[in-house]
PDB file as gemmi writes it, atoms N, CA and C in Angstrom:
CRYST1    1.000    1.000    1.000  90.00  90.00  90.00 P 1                      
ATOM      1  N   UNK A   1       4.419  -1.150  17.620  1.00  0.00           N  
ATOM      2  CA  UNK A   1       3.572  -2.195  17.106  1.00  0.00           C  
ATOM      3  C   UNK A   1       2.455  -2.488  18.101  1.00  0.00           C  
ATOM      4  N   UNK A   2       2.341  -2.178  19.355  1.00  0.00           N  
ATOM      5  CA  UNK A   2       2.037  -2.737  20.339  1.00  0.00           C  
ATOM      6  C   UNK A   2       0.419  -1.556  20.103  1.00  0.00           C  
ATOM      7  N   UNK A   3       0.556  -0.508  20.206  1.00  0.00           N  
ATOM      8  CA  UNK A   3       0.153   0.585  19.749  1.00  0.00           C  
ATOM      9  C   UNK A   3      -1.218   0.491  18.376  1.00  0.00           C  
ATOM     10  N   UNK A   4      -0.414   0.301  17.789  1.00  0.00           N  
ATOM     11  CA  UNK A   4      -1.317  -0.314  16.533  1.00  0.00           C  
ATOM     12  C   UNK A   4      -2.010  -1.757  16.444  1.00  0.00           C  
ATOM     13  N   UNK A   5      -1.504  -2.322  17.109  1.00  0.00           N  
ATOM     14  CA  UNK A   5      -2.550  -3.791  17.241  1.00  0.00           C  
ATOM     15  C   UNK A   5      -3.651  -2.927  18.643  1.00  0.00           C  
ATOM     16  N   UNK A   6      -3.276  -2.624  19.530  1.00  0.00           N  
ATOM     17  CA  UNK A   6      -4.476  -2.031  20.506  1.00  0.00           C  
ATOM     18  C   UNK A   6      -5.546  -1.292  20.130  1.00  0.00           C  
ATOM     19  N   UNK A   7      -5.369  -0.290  18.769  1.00  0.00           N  
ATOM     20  CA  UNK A   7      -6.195   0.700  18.305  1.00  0.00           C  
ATOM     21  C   UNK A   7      -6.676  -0.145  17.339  1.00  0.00           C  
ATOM     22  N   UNK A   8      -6.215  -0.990  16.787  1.00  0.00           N  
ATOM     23  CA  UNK A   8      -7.005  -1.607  15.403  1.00  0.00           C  
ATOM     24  C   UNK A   8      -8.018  -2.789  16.093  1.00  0.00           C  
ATOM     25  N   UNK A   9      -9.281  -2.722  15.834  1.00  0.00           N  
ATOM     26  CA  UNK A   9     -10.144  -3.617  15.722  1.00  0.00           C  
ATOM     27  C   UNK A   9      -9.862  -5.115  15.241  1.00  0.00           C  
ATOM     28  N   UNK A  10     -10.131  -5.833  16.295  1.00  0.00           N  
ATOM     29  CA  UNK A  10      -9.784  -7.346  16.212  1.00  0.00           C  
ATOM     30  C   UNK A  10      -9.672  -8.018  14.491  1.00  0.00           C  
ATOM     31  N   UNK A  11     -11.198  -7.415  13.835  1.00  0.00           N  
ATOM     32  CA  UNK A  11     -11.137  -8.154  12.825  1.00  0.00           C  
ATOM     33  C   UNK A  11     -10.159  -7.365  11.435  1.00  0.00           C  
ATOM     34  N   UNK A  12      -9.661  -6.251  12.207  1.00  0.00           N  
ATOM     35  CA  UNK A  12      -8.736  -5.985  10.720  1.00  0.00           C  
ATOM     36  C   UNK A  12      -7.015  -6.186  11.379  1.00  0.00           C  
ATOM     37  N   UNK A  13      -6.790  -6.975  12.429  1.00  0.00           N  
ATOM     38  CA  UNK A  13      -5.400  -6.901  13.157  1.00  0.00           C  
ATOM     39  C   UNK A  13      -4.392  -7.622  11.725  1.00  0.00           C  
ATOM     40  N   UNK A  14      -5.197  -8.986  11.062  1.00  0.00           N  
ATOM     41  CA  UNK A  14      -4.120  -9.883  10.333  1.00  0.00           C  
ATOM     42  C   UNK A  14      -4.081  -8.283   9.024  1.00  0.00           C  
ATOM     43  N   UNK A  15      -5.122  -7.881   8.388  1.00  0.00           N  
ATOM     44  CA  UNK A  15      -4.965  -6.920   7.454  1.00  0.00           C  
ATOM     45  C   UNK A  15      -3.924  -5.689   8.258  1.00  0.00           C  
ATOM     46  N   UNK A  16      -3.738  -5.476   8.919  1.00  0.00           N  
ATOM     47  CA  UNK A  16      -2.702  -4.412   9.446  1.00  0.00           C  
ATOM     48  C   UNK A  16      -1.360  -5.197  10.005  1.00  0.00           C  
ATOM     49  N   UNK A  17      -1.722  -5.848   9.768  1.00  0.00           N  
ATOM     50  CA  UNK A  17      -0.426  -6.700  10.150  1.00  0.00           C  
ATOM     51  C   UNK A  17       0.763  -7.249   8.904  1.00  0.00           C  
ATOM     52  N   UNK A  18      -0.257  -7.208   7.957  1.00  0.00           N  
ATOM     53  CA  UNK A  18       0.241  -7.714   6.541  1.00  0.00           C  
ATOM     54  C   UNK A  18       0.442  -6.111   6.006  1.00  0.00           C  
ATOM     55  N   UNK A  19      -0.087  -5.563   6.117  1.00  0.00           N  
ATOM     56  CA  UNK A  19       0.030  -4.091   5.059  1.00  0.00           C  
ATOM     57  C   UNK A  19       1.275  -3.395   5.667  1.00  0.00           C  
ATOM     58  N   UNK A  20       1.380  -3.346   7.155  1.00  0.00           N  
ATOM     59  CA  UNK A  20       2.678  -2.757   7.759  1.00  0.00           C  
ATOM     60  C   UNK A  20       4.062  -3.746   6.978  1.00  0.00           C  
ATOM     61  N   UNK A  21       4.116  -5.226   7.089  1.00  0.00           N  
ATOM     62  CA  UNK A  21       5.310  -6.252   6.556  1.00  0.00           C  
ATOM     63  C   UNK A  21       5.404  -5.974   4.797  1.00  0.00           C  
ATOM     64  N   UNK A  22       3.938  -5.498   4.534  1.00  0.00           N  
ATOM     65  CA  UNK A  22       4.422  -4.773   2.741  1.00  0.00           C  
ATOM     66  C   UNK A  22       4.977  -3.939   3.015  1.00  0.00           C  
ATOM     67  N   UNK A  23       4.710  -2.355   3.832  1.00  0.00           N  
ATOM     68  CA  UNK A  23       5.005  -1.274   3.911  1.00  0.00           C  
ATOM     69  C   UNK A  23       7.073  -1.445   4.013  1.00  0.00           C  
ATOM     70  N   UNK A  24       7.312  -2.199   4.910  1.00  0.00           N  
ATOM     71  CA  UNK A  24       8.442  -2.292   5.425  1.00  0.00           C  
ATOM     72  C   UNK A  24       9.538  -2.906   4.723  1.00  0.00           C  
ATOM     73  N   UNK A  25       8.486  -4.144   3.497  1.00  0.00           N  
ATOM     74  CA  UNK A  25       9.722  -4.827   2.031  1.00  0.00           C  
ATOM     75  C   UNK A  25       9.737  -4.060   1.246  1.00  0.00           C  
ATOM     76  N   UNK A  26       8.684  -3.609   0.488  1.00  0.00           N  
ATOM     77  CA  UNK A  26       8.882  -2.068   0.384  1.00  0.00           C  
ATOM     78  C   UNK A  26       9.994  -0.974   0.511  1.00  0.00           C  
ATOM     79  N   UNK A  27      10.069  -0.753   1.633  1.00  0.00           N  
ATOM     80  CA  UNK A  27      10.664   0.436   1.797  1.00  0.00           C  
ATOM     81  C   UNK A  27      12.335  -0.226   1.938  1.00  0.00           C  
ATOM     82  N   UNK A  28      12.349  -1.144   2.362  1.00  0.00           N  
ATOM     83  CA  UNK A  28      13.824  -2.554   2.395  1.00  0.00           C  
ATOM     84  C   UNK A  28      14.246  -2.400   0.603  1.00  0.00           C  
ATOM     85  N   UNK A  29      13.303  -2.863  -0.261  1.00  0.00           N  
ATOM     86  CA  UNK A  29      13.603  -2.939  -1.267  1.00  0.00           C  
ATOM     87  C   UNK A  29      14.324  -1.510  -2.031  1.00  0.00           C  
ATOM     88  N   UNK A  30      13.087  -0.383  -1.482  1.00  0.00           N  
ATOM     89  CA  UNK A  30      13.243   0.514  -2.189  1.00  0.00           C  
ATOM     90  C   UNK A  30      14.987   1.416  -1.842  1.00  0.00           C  
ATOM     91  N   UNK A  31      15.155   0.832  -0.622  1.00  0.00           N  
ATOM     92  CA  UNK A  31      16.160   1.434   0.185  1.00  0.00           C  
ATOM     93  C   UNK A  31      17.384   1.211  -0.770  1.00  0.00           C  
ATOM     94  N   UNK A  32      17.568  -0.472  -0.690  1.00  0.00           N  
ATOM     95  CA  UNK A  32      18.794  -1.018  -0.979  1.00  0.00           C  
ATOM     96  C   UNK A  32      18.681  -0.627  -2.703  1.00  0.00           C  
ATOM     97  N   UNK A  33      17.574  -0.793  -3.472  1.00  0.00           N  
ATOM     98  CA  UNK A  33      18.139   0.256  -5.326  1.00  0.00           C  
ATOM     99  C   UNK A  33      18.293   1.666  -5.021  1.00  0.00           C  
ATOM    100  N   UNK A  34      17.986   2.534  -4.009  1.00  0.00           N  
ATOM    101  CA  UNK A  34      18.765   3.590  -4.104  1.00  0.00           C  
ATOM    102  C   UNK A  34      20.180   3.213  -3.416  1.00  0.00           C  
ATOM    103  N   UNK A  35      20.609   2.574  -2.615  1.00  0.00           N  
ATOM    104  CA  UNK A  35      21.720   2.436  -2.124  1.00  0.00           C  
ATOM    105  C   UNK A  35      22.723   2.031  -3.469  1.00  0.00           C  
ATOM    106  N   UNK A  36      22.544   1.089  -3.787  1.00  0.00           N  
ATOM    107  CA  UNK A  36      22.892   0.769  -5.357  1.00  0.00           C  
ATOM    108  C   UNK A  36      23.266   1.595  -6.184  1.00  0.00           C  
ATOM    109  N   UNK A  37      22.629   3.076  -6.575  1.00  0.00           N  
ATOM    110  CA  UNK A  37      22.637   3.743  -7.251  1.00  0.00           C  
ATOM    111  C   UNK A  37      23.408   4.249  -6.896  1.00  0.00           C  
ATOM    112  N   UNK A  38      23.357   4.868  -5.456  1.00  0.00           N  
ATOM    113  CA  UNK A  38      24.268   6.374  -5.177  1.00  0.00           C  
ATOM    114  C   UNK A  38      25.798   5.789  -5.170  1.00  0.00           C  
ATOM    115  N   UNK A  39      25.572   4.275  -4.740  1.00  0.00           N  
ATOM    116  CA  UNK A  39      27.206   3.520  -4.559  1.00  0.00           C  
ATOM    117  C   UNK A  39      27.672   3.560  -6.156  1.00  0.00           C  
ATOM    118  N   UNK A  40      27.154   3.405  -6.946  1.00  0.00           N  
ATOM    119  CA  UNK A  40      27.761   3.248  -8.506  1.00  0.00           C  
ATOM    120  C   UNK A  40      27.626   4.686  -8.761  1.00  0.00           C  
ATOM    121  N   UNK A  41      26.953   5.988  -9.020  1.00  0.00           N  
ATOM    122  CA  UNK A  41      27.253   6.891  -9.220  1.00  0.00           C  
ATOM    123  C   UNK A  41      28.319   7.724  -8.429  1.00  0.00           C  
ATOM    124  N   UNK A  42      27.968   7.757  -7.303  1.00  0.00           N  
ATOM    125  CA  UNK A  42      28.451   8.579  -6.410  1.00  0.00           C  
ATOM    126  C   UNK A  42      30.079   8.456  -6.090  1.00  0.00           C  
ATOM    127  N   UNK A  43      29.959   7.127  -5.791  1.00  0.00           N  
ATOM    128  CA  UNK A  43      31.259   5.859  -4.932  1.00  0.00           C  
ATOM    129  C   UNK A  43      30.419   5.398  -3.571  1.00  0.00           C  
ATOM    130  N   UNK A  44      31.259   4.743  -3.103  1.00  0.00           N  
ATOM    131  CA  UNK A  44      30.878   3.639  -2.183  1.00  0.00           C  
ATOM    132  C   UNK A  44      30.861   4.493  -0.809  1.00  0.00           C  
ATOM    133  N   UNK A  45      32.179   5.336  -0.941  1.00  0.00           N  
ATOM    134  CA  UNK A  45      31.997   6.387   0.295  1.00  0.00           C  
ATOM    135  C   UNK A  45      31.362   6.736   0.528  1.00  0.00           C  
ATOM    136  N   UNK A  46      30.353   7.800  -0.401  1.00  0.00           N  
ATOM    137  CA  UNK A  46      29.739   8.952  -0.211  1.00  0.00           C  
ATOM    138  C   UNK A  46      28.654   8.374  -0.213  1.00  0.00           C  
ATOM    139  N   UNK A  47      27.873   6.830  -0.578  1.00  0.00           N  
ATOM    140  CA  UNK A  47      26.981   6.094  -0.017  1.00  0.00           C  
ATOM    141  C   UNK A  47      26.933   5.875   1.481  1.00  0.00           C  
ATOM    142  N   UNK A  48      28.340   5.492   1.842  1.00  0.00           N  
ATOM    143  CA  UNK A  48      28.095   4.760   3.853  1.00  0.00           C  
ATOM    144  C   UNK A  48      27.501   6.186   3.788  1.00  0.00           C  
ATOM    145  N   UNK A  49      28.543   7.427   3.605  1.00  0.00           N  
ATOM    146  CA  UNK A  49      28.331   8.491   4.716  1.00  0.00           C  
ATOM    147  C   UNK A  49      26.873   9.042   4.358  1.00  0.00           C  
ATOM    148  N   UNK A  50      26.210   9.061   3.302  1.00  0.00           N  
ATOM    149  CA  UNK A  50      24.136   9.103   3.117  1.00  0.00           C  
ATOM    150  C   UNK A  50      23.849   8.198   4.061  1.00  0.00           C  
ATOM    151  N   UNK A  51      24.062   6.973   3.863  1.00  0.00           N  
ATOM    152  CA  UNK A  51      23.355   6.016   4.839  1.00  0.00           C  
ATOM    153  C   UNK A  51      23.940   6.542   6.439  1.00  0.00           C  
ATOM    154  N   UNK A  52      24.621   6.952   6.922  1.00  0.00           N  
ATOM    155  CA  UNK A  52      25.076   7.115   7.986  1.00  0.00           C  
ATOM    156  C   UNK A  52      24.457   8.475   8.556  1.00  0.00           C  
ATOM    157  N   UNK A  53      24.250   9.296   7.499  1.00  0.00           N  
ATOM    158  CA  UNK A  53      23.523  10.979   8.083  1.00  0.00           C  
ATOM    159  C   UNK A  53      22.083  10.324   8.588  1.00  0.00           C  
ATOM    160  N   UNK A  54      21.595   9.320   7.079  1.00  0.00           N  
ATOM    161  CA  UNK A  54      20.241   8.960   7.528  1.00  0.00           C  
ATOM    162  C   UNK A  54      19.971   7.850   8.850  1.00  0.00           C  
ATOM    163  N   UNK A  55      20.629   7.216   9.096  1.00  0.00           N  
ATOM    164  CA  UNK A  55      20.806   6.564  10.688  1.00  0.00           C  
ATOM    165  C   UNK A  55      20.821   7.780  11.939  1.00  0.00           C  
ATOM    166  N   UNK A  56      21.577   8.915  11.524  1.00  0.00           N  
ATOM    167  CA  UNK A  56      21.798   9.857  12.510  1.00  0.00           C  
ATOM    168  C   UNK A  56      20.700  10.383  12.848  1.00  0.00           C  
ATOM    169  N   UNK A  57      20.041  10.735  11.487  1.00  0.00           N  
ATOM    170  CA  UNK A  57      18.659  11.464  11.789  1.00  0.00           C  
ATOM    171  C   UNK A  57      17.410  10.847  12.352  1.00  0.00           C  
ATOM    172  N   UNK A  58      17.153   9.587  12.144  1.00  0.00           N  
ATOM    173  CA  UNK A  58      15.972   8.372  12.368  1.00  0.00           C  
ATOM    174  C   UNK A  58      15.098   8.824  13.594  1.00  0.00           C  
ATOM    175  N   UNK A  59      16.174   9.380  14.629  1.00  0.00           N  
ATOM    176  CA  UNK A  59      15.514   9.606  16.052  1.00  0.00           C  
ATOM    177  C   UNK A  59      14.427  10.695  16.264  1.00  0.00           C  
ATOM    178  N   UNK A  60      14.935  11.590  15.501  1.00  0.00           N  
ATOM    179  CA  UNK A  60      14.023  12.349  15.403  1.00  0.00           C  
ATOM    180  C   UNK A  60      12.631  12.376  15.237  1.00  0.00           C  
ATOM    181  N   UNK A  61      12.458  11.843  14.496  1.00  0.00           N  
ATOM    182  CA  UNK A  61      10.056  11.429  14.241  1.00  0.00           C  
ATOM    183  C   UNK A  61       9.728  11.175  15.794  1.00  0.00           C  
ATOM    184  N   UNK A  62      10.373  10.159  15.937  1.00  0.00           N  
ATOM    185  CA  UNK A  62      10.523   9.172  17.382  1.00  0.00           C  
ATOM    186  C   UNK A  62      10.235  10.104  18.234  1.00  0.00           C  
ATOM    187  N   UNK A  63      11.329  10.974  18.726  1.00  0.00           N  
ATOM    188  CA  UNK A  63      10.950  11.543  19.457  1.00  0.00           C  
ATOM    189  C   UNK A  63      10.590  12.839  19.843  1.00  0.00           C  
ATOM    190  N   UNK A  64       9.770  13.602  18.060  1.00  0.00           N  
ATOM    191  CA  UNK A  64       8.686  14.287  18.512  1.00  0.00           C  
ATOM    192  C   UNK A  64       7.166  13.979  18.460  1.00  0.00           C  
ATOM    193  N   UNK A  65       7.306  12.384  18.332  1.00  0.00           N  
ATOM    194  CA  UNK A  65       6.252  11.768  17.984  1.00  0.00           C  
ATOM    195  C   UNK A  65       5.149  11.751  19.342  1.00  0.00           C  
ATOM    196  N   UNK A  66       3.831  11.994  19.565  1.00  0.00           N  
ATOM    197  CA  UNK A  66       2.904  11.817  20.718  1.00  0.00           C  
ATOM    198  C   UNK A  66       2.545  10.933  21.670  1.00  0.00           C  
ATOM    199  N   UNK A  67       3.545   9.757  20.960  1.00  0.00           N  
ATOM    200  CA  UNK A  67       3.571   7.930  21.255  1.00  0.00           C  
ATOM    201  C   UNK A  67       4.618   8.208  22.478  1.00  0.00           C  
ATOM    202  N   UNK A  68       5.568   8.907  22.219  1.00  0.00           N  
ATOM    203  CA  UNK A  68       6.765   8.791  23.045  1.00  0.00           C  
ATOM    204  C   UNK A  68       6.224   9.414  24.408  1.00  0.00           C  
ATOM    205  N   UNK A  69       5.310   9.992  25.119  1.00  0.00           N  
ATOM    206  CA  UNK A  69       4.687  10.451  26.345  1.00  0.00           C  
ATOM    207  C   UNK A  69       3.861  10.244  26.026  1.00  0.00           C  
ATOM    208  N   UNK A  70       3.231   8.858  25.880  1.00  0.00           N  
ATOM    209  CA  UNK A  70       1.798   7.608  26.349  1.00  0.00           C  
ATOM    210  C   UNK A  70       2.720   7.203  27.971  1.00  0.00           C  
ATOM    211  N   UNK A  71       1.305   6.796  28.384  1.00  0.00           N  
ATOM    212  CA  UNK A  71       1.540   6.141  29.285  1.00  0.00           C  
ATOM    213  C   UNK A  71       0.812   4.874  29.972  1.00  0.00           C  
ATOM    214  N   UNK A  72       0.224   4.554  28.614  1.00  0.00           N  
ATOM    215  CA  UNK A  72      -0.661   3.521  28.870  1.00  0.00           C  
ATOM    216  C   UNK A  72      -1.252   3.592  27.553  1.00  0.00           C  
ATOM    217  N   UNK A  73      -1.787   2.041  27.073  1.00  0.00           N  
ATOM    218  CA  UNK A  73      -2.331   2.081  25.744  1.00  0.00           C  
ATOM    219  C   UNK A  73      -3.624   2.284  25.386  1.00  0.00           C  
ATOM    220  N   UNK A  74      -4.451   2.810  25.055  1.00  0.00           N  
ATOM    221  CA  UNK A  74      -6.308   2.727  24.494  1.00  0.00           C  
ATOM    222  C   UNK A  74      -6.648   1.437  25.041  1.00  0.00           C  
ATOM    223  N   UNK A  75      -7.912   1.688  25.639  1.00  0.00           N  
ATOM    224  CA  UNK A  75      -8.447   0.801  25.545  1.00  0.00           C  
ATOM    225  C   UNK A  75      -9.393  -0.280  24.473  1.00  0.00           C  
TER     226      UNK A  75                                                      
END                                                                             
């Protein structure tokens, strides 16, 4: 976050600030009706263990991401 408020221009910080908190209910919302789904189709099991591969995997973007060896932010 720290990252993205430094690169964004003062006057669009509240507009990037609001579009990331959509991006994120969004993706909250969209998460928990597929969770929903796969738990009533699937069973409840074979939901944790999706949600649990996808926790396993998360790290990954992270850390082949270009952010992760910054060492200082834009000026």
């Amino acid at each position: 976050m720290s990252f993205r408020q430094a690169v964004t221009p003062d006057r669009l910080l509240g507009r990037m600030n609001a579009t990331m908190r959509f991006v994120l209910t969004g993706a909250l919302a969209l998460g928990a009706a597929l969770a929903g789904l796969l738990g009533e189709f699937v069973g409840i099991r074979a939901a944790l263990w999706a949600g649990a591969a996808l926790f396993a995997t998360v790290w990954v973007p992270i850390f082949f991401s270009p952010l992760r060896t910054r060492k200082d932010l834009p000026a």
